[in-house]
N, C-alpha and C positions, 0 to 999 in steps of 0.2 A: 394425442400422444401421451397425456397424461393418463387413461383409462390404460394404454396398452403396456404403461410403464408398472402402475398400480397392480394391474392383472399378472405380470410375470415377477412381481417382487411375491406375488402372493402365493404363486406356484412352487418359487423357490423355497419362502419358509414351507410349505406344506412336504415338500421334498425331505427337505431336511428335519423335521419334525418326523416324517415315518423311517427315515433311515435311524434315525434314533429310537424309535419304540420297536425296531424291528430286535434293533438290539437287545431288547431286553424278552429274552423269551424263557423261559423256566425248564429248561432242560439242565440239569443241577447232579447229573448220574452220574459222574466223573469225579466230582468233589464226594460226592457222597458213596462213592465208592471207595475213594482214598481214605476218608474219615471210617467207614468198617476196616480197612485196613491194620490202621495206625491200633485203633481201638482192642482189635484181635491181638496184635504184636506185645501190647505195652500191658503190664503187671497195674494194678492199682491198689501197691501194699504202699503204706506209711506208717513209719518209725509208730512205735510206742510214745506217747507223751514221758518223759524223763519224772524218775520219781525224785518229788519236791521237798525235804526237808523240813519239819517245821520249823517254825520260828520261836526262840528261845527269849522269852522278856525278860533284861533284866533291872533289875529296878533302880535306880540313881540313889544313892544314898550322901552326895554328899550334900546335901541342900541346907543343910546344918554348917557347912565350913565356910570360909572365907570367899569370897569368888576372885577371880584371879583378876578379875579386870577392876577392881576397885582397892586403891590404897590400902594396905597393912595399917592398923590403927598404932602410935607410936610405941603404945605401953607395947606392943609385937616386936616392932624393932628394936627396943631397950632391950627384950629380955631374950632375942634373937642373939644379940652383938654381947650381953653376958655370956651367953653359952659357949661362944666363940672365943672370948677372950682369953681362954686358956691353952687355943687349940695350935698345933704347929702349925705353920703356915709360910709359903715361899717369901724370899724379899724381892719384893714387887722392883724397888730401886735399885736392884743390883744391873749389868749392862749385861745382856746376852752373850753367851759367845758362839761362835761358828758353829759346833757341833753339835748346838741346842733344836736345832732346824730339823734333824735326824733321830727317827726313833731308834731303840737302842738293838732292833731286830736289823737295822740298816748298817749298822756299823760293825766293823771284824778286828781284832787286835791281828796283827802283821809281824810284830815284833818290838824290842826293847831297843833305848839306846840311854847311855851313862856310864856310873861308874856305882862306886860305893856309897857315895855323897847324896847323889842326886841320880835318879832312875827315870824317865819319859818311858810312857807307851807309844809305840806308832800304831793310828786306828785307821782304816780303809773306809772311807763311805761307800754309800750306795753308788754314787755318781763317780767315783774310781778315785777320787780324790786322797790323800793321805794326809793327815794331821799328828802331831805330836801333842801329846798331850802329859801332864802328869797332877802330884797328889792335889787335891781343892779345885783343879778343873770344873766344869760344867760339859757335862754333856746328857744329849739325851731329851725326850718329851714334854717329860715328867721331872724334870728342876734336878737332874743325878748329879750326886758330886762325887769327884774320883776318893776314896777312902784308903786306897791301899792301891799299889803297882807292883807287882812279882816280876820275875820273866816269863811268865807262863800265863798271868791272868790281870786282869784290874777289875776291882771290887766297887762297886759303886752302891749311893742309899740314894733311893729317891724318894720323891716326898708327891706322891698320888692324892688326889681327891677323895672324899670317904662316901660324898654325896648327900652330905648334912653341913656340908661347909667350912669343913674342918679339914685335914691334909692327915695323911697316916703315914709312915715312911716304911720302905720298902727294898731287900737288900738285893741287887743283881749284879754277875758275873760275869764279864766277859773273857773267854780263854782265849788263848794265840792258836791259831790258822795258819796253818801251812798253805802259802798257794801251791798250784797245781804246777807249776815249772821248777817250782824247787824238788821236788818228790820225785820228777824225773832224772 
C-alpha cells in the first residue's frame, strides 16, 4: 500500500507541475500590442531644463569686527554708555498707562469734554473702547505724551528709537472723527 500511495503522490505533483508550466507559454501579442498603442498616442517632449542663474560670491568682510557671540571688551561698553549719556531717553520707572498698549494708528479722537480750565480728549481704541485722556497723558507705542488738546485735535511727541540707542522725538496729530451715525 505504500508503493501505491508513493505512486499517486507522485502523479499528482507531476500533474500539478505541468498544469503550471503549461501556464507559462510565450504568447505576449496582446501586451505587446497595447504597448505600440500607448507608444503611437503619447508625445515624448520634455520641458526645457529652466535657465539657472549664476551664482554671485560675495565676499565676508567683516572678519575684522567684533563677533557677536563673544563679550564686548569693557573699554566698548564705557565708551558705548559715554555716547549715550547725553542721549534722550524714556523713563523706564514711570507706570504704563492704558492707552500705552495701542499704536497711535489704532486709536481716533471722538470728541472733547471740559471747560476753560481744564479740556479732556475722548480717544476710541481699536477694540471700541473710549478713554478720556488729557495734557501729560501717555499714550501710544512709542512713549507719546499728550502736548496740547484743542477741540479738534491732540498733539502729541514721542520719543522713537534712532537705532544707535539713543531715542529722537517725534511730533504726531491726532484730529477728531466724526463717526458714521452722527453725519446721518
Amino acid at each position: 500500500m505504500t508503493n501505491v500511495r508513493k505512486i499517486s503522490t507522485k502523479i499528482i505533483y507531476s500533474l500539478t507541475a505541468l498544469t503550471l508550466v503549461s501556464g507559462c507559454f510565450d504568447d505576449t501579442t496582446e501586451i505587446k500590442t497595447h504597448m505600440a498603442q500607448v507608444q503611437a498616442t503619447t508625445t515624448n517632449y520634455i520641458d526645457p531644463m529652466p535657465e539657472v542663474n549664476p551664482f554671485n560670491h560675495i565676499a565676508y568682510s567683516a572678519d575684522d569686527l567684533r563677533s557677536p557671540f563673544v563679550l564686548p571688551r569693557p573699554e566698548a561698553i564705557q565708551q558705548k554708555m559715554q555716547q549715550m549719556a547725553g542721549c534722550l531717553s524714556p523713563d523706564t520707572n514711570r507706570r504704563k498707562q492704558p492707552l500705552e498698549k495701542y499704536a497711535l494708528s489704532d486709536l481716533t479722537m471722538r470728541g472733547t469734554l471740559g471747560d476753560a480750565s481744564m479740556l479732556w480728549a475722548l480717544l476710541e481704541a481699536s477694540d471700541l473702547s473710549l478713554h478720556r485722556v488729557a495734557l501729560g497723558n501717555y499714550l501710544g507705542l512709542y512713549n507719546g505724551r499728550i502736548t496740547q488738546v484743542s477741540a479738534k485735535t491732540v498733539k502729541i511727541i514721542e520719543l522713537a528709537p534712532d537705532g544707535a540707542g539713543c531715542w529722537v522725538e517725534r511730533e504726531a496729530t491726532l484730529n477728531i472723527v466724526q463717526s458714521e451715525e452722527s453725519n446721518k
